[in-house]
C-alpha positions in Angstrom: 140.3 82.8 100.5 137.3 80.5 101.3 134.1 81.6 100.1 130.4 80.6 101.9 127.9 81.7 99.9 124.7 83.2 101.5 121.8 80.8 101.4 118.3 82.2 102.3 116.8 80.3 105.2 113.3 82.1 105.4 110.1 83.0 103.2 108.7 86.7 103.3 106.3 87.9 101.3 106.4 90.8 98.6 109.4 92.8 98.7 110.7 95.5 101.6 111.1 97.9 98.7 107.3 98.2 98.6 106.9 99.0 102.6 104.7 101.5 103.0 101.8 103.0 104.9 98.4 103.2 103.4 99.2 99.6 101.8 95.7 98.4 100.9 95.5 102.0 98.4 98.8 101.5 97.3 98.3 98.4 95.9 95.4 100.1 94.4 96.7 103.1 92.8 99.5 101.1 91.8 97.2 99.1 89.7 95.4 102.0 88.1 98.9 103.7 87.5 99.8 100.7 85.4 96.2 100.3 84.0 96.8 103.8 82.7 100.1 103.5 81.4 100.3 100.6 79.3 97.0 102.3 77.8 99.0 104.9 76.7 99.6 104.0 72.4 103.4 104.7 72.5 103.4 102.1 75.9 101.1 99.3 74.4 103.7 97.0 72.5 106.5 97.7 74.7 108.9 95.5 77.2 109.2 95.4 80.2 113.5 94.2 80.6 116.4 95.4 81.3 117.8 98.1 79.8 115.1 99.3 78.5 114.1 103.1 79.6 110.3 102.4 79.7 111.2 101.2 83.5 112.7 105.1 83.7 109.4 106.3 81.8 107.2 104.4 84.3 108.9 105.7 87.3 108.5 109.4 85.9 104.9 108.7 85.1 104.7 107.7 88.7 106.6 111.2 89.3 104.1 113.1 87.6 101.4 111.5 89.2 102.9 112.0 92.9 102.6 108.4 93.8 106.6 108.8 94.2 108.0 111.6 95.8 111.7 112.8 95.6 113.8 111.8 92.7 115.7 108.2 92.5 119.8 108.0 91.5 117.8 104.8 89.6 114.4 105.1 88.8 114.6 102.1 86.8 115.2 100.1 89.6 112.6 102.0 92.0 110.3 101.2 89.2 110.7 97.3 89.6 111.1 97.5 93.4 107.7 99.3 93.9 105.9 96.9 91.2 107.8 93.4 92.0 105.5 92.6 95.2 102.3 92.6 93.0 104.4 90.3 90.7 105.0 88.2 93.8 101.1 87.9 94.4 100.1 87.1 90.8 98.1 90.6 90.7 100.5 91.8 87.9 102.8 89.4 85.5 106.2 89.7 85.1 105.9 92.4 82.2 104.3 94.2 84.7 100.7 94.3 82.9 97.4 93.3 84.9 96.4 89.8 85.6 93.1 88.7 85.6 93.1 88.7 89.7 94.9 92.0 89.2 91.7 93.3 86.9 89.1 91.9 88.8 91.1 94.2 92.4 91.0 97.0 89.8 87.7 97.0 89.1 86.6 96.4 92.8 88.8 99.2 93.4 87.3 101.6 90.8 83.4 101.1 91.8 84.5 101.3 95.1 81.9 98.5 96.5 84.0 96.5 99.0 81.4 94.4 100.5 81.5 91.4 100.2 79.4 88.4 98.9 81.0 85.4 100.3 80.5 82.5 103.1 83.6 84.3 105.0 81.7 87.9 105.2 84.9 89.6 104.5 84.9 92.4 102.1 85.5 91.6 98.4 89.2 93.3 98.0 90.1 90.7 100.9 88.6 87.5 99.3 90.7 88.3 96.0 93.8 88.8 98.4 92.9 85.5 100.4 92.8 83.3 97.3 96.0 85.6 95.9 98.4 84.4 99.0 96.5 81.1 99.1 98.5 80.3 95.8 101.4 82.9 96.8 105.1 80.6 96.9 108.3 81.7 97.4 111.5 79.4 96.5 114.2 79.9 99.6 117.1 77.8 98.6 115.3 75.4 96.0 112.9 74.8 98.3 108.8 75.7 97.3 106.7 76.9 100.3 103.3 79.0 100.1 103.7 81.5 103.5 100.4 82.3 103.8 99.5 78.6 103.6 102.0 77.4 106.6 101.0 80.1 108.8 97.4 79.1 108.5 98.6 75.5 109.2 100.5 76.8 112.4 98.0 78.9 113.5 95.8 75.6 113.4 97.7 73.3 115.0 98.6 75.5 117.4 95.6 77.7 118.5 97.5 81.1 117.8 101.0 82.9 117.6 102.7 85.0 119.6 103.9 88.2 117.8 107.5 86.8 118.4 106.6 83.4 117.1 105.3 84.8 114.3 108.2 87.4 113.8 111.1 84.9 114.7 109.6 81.1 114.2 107.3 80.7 111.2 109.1 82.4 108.4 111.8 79.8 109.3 109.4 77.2 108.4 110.3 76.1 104.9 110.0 72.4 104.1 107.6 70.4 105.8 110.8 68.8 107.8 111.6 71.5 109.4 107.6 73.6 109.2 107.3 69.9 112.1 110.1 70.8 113.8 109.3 74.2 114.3 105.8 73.8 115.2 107.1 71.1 118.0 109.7 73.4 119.3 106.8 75.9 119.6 105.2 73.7 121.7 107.6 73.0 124.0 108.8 76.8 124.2 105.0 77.0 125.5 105.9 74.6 128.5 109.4 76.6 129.5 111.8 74.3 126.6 114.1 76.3 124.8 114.1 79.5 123.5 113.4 81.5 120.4 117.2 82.3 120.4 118.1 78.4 120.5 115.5 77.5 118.0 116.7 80.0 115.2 120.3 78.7 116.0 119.3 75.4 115.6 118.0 75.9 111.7 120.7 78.3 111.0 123.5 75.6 111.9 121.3 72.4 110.8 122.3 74.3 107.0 125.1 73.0 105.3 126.5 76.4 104.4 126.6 77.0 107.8 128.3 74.0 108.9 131.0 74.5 106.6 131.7 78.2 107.9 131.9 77.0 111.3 134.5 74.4 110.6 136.4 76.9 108.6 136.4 79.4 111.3 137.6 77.2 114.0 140.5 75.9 111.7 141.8 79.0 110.6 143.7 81.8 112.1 141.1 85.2 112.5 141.9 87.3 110.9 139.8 90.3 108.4 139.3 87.9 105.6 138.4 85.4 107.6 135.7 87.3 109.5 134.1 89.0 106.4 134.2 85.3 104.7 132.5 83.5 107.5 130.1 86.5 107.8 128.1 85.5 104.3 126.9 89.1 104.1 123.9 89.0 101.8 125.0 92.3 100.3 128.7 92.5 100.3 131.3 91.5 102.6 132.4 94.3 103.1 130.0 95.1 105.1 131.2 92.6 107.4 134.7 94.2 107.9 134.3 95.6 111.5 133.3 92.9 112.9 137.1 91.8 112.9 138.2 94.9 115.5 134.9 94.2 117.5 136.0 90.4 118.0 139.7 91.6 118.5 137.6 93.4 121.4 135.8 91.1 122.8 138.7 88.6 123.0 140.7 90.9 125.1 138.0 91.3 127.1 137.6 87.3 128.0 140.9 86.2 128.1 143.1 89.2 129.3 140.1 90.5 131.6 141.3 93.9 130.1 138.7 96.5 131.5 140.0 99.5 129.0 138.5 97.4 126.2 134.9 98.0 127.4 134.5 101.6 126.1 136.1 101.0 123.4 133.8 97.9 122.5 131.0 99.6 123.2 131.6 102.6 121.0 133.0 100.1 118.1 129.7 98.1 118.0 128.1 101.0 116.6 129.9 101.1 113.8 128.4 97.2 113.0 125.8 97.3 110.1 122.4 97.5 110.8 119.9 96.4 113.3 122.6 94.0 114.5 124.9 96.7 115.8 121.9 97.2 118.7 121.3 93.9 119.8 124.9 92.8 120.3 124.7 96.2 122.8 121.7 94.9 123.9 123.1 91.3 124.8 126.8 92.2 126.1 126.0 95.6 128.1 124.0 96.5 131.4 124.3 100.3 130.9 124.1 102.7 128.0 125.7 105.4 129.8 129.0 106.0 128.4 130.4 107.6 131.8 129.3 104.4 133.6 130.8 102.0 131.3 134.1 103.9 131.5 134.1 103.9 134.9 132.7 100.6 135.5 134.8 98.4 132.8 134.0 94.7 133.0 131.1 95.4 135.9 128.7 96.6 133.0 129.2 93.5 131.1 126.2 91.4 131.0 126.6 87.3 132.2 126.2 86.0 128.9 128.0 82.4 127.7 130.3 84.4 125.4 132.0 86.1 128.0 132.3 83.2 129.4 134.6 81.4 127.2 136.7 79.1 128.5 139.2 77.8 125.5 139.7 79.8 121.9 137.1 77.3 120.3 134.4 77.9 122.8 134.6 81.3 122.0 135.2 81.1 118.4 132.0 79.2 118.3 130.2 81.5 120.4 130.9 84.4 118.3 130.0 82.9 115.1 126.7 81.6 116.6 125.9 84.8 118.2 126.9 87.4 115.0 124.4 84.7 112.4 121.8 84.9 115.1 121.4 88.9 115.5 122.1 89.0 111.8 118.8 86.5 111.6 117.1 88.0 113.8 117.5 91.9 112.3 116.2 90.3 109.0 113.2 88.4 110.5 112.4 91.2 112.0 112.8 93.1 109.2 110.5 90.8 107.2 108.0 90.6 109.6 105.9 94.1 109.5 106.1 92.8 105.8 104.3 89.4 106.1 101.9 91.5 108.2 100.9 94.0 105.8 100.2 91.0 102.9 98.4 88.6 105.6 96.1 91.9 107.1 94.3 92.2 103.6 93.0 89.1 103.9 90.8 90.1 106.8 91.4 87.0 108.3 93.9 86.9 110.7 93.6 89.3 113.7 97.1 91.0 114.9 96.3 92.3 118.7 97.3 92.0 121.9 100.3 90.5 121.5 99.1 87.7 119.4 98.1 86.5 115.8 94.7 84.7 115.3 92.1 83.5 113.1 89.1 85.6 112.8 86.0 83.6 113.7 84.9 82.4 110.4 87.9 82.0 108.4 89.0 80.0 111.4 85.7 77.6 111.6 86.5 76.9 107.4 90.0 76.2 107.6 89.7 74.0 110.5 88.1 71.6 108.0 91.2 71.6 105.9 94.0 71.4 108.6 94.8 67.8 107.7 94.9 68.6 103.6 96.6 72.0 104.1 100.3 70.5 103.9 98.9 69.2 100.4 99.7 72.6 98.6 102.2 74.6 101.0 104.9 73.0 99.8 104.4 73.6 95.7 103.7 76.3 93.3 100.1 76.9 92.2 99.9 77.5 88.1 96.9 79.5 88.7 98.9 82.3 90.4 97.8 85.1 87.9 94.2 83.8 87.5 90.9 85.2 89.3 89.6 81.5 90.5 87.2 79.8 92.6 88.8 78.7 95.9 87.2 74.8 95.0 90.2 75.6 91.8 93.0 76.5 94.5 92.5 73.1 96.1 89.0 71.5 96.2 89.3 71.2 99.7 89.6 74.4 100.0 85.5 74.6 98.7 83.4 76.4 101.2 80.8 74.0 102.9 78.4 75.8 105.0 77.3 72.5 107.0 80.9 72.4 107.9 81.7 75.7 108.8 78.4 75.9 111.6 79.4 72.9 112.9 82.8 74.1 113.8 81.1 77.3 115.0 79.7 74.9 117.2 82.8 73.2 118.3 85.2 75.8 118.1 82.9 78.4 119.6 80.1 76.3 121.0 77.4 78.7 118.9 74.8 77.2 117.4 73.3 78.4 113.8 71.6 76.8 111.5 71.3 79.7 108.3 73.6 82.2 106.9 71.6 85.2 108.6 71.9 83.5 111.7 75.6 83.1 111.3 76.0 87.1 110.0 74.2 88.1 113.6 76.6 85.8 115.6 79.7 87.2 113.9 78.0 91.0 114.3 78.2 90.0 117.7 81.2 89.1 118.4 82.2 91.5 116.3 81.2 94.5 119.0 82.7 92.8 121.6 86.0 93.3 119.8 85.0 96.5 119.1 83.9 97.3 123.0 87.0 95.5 124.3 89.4 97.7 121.5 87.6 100.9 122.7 88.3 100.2 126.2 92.0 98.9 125.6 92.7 102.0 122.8 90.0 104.7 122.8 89.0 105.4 126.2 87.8 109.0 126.3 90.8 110.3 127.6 92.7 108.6 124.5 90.2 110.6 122.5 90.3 113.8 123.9 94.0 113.4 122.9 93.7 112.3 119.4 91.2 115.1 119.0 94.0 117.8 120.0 96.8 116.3 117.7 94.1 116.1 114.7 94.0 120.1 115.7 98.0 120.2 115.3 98.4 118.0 112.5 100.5 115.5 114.7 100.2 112.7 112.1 102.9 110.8 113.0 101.4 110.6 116.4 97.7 109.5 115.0 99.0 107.1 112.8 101.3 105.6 115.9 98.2 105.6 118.1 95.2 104.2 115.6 96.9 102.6 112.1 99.5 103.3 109.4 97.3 101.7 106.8 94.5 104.3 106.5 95.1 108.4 105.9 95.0 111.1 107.8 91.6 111.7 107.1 90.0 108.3 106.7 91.1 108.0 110.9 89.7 111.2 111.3 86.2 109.7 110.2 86.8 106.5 112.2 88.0 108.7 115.5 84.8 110.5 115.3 82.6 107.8 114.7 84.5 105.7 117.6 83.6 109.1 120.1 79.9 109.1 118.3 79.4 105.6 119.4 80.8 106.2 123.2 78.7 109.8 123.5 75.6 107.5 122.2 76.1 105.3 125.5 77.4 102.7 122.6 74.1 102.2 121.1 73.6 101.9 117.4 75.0 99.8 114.8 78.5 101.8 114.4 80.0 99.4 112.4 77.2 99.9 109.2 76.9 103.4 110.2 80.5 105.0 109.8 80.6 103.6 105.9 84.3 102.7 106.1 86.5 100.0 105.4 87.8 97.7 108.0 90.3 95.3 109.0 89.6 92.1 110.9 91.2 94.2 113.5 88.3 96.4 113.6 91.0 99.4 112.7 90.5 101.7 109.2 92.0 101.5 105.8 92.0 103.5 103.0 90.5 102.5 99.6 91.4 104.1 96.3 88.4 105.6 95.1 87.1 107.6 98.3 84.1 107.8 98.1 80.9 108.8 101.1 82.7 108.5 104.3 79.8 109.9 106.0 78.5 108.7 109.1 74.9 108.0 108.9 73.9 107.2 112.8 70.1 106.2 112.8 68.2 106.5 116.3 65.0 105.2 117.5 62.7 106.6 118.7 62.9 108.0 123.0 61.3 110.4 125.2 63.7 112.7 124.8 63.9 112.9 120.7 61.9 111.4 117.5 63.5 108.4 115.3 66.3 110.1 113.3 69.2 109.6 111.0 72.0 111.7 112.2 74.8 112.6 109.2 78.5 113.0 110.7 80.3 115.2 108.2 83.7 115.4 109.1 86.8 117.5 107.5 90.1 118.8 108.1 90.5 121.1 105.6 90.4 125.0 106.6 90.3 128.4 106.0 89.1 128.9 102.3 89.7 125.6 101.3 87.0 124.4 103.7 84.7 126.5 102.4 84.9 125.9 98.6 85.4 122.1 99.3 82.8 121.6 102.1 79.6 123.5 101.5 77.8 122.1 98.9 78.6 118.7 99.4 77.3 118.9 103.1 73.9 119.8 101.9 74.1 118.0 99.0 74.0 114.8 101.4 71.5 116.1 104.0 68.9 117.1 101.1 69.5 113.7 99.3 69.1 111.7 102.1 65.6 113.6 103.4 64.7 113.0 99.7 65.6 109.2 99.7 64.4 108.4 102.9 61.8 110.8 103.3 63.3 111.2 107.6 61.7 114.5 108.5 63.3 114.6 111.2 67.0 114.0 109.5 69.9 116.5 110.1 73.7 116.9 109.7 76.7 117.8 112.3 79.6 119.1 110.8 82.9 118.6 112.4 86.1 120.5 111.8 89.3 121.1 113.8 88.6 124.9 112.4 85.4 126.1 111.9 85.3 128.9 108.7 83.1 131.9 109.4 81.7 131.5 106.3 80.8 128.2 106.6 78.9 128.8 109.9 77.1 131.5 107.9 75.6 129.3 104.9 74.6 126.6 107.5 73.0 128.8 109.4 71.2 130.0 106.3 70.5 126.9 104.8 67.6 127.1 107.9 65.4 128.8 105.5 66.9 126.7 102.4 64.9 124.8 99.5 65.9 121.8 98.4 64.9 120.0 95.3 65.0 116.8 93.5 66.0 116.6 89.8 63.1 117.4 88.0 61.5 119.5 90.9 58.9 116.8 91.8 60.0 117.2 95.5 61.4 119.7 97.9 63.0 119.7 101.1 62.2 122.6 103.0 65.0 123.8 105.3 68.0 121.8 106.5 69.3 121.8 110.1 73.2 121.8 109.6 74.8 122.2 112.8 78.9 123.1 112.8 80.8 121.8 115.5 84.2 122.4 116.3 86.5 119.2 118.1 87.4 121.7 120.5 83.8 121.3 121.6 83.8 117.4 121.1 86.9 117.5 123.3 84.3 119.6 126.1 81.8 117.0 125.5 84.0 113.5 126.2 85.2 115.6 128.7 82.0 116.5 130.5 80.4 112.9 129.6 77.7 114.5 127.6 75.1 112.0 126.3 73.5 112.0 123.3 69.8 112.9 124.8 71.2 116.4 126.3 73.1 116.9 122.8 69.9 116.4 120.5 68.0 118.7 122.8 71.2 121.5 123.1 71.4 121.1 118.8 67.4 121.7 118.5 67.6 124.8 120.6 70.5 126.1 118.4 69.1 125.5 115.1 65.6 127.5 116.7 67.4 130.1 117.8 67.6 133.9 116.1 70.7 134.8 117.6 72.9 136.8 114.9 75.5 135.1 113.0 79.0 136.3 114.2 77.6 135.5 118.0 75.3 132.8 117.2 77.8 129.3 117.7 79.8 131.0 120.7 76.4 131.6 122.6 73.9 128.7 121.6 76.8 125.8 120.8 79.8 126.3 123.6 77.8 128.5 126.2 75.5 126.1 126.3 78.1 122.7 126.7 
């Protein structure tokens, strides 16, 4: 029996073993995990190969730890599957120790300051990912090609991508041959030329593999064999196997017009492996009801070319062409949410609306370099493992400032002449991503809604609605602030105020090591209320738990922020989905409260801490309460005498 190997004919980045949500902390934890366990004595002069159980160790180390849940048939292998996509991107060798990029994320990581010091104003963790999948290369079929790289080159050349171009078009792109031909074809698939479908086909079946399998399968009598041969399964042919009945099928259908094969069809192509099995339903059927197709027969047959077939070769070919395209398409799309996790912590490339962009000033540097970029795509960088300056990447690659404003001014036509001035134009536009994100995703009504699955602890919902690269409670902050901002009239710096990390996308992610997610909304000065720092507190935790974890630290914040700043007039709201009686009751007290520096030089008398409930944030989006009538309803309830066990029902929601 003929054999056609399986010849990869895209790049992806990292490893689908290592999917997962909360990436950016993942990556993190996963370097202090492994920071920690080769500093263990009995670890230190180990190896990392085959065979050897310290894979096993790590994996129950992990275990322990509850970075991995459940318990592996073989940990071993989970433990080289979750590690190998920081091997891919140099932050970790190959015996799975840090490298110096990997140490240099660590410490970032450990300190927990993410802001960054560069031209680019992205925060640090994303410069040391930028230059990481600058140098990033994968081999597909002996040939070299950096991912990150060519996308940067497509998205230059051609303005932006499509999700779908991105998804389907660009991981095909893997000598600079073909990176040209893909780029063209995108073009011309822009002015109504082709399709997506007919461009994969066309690099599928320009491969000599491919070819081969073709000829063979036209020559040769179908039969099992035959079809699992011509299949190249990546895995195992066997997964292949029935495709055979499924063709049998399908030829019935065409030539002998045979109506009673159409349930039957429909019901075998589930049995197909994989993503595959769907869009074969997808491209041969106009129904999913199984009572229409048995009662309709051939009428619920899409008008497709396959069923078209006019000789045995047209429709040999057609079914070969057709099973490598869904097959290629199921893995590109597979690959994609991939290549989108890695790119996102660069903070340069935007993924909304459809599209993929450059952010504004990543885009005005590598504009600069769009003639040189081809330079390096196409070989491996020997500085993979190394923390380097960009100029030691490539020294094209060298951040000029001249050149950057200038293509601010070309690209954007904004004119700056400093750094400062630059910062306030990016700020800018900036909050009108922020505005326009708000009024595409957050409207009040999407808020309102949010706010009631944070009180049922929908967090597959959250996550679906705001980001699956942040936790639960890290959205919770962001959700709040995003309603803080809207019940302000959308005045106030949010962005410095909420103290979280952001993607270029202007959505949360999670860091590592925690740290003050407070909200620290500062107000000038109006008629209606002095200038003030308001602190957002925000928690899910309840009952018990909210009390132990959550008092102290609440005034903790409040007293060291009066003491740092010396803002008289500074207080805290606490938001909960549940509001402890308890806790009420020592915020309430803490009214009459002293609060002291370290060596008792200075004292904050009384702090106003004000417990609100989302319940009552729900009331207030709902009701379109500003921020004027709040700061005035919040005064009167911190003033007021009422009792304890009456006091938030009567002064907080009689009063909303």
């Amino acid at each position: 029996m003929a054999q056609f190997p399986f010849t990869s004919y895209c790049w992806a980045v990292g490893t689908t073993s290592f999917r997962t949500v909360d990436f950016n902390v993942k990556i993190e934890r996963q370097l202090v995990l492994l920071n920690e366990f080769w500093a263990i004595l009995e670890n230190k002069n180990e190896k990392w190969e085959s065979n050897n159980p310290l894979q096993e160790k790590y994996y129950r180390f992990m275990q322990d730890i509850g970075f991995v849940v459940g318990n592996a048939g073989r940990p071993d292998k989970d433990a080289r599957q979750v590690t190998s996509g920081l091997v891919d991107i140099g932050l970790i060798d190959n015996e799975r120790r840090l490298t110096d990029a990997g140490k240099a994320l660590l410490n970032i990581a450990k300190t927990g300051d993410f802001k960054g010091d560069n031209p680019l104003q992205i925060s640090a963790d994303s410069f040391i990912y930028m230059k990481q999948l600058l140098k990033t290369s994968n081999n597909v079929d002996g040939n070299i090609i950096r991912p990150f790289v060519i996308t940067a080159y497509a998205l230059l050349k051609l303005g932006y991508l499509s999700d779908d171009e991105f998804t389907y078009l660009i991981p095909l792109c893997t000598t600079h041959k073909n990176t040209m031909f893909i780029i063209d074809a995108i073009d011309c698939l822009r002015n109504g030329k082709g399709s997506i479908d007919e461009i994969i086909l066309a690099r599928l079946m320009a491969m000599e593999n491919y070819k081969v399998a073709l000829k063979y399968f036209l020559a040769t009598e179908t039969t099992e064999d035959v079809i699992t041969a011509v299949g190249m399964n990546r895995k195992s042919r066997t997964y292949d196997k029935p495709y055979y009945a499924f063709y049998k099928l399908l030829y019935k259908i065409v030539f002998d017009k045979d109506g009673g094969s159409v349930l039957p069809l429909y019901e075998l192509s589930k049995k197909l492996n994989g993503k595959p099995a769907t869009l074969w339903r997808q491209y041969l059927f106009n129904s999913a009801s199984r009572k229409k197709i048995e009662s309709d027969g051939l009428a619920v047959l899409n008008d497709v070319p396959l069923l078209k077939a006019v000789s045995e070769n047209d429709f040999k070919q057609l079914f070969f062409e057709q099973m490598h395209l869904f097959k290629a398409r199921a893995t590109l799309s597979d690959y994609a949410d991939l290549n989108t996790r890695y790119f996102k912590t660069t903070d340069t490339m935007i993924f909304a609306d459809g599209k993929v962009i450059f952010d504004v000033v990543p885009h005005c540097w590598l504009h600069s370099t769009i003639d040189e970029l081809p330079s390096i795509a196409f070989s491996v960088s020997d500085k993979l493992s190394e923390e380097v300056r960009l100029s030691e990447i490539a020294p094209f690659l060298a951040i000029n400032e001249g050149k950057l404003y200038a293509n601010l001014k070309k690209l954007y036509g904004i004119t700056v002449k400093t750094a400062d001035e630059a910062k306030n134009v990016i700020n800018d536009e900036r909050y009108k991503r922020l505005n326009a994100l708000i009024d595409e995703r957050f409207t009040r009504e999407s808020l309102i809604d949010l706010f009631s699955k944070f009180e049922n602890r929908d967090d597959n919902a959250i996550r679906q609605a705001v980001t699956n690269n942040a936790d639960i409670p890290t959205i919770f902050e962001y959700v709040l602030g995003i309603a803080w901002y809207i019940i302000s009239d959308r005045k106030g710096d949010l962005l410095s105020y909420m103290n979280l990390s952001l993607e270029a996308d202007l959505l949360p992610r999670t860091h590592a090591s925690g740290g003050n997610a407070d909200i620290e909304y500062l107000y000038e000065e109006t008629e209606s209320y002095p200038a003030h720092c308001l602190l957002l507190e925000a928690t899910l935790l309840d009952n018990s738990n909210q009390r132990r974890a959550e008092m102290e630290p609440v005034s903790r914040h409040l007293g060291d922020y009066k003491l740092k700043t010396g803002d008289e007039n500074a207080y805290c709201v606490f938001i909960s989905t549940f509001l402890h009686r308890n806790v009420i009751s020592d915020f309430r007290n803490r009214k009459t409260y002293q609060y002291y520096s370290d060596q008792y030089e200075n004292c904050v008398d009384g702090l106003k801490i004000l417990p609100l409930a989302t319940a009552e944030l729900r009331t207030i989006l709902e009701r379109k309460i500003g921020y004027e009538r709040l700061y005035s309803l919040f005064e009167g309830a911190y003033r007021s005498n009422e009792s304890v066990p009456t006091w938030y029902e009567r002064e907080v929601i009689g009063e909303l």
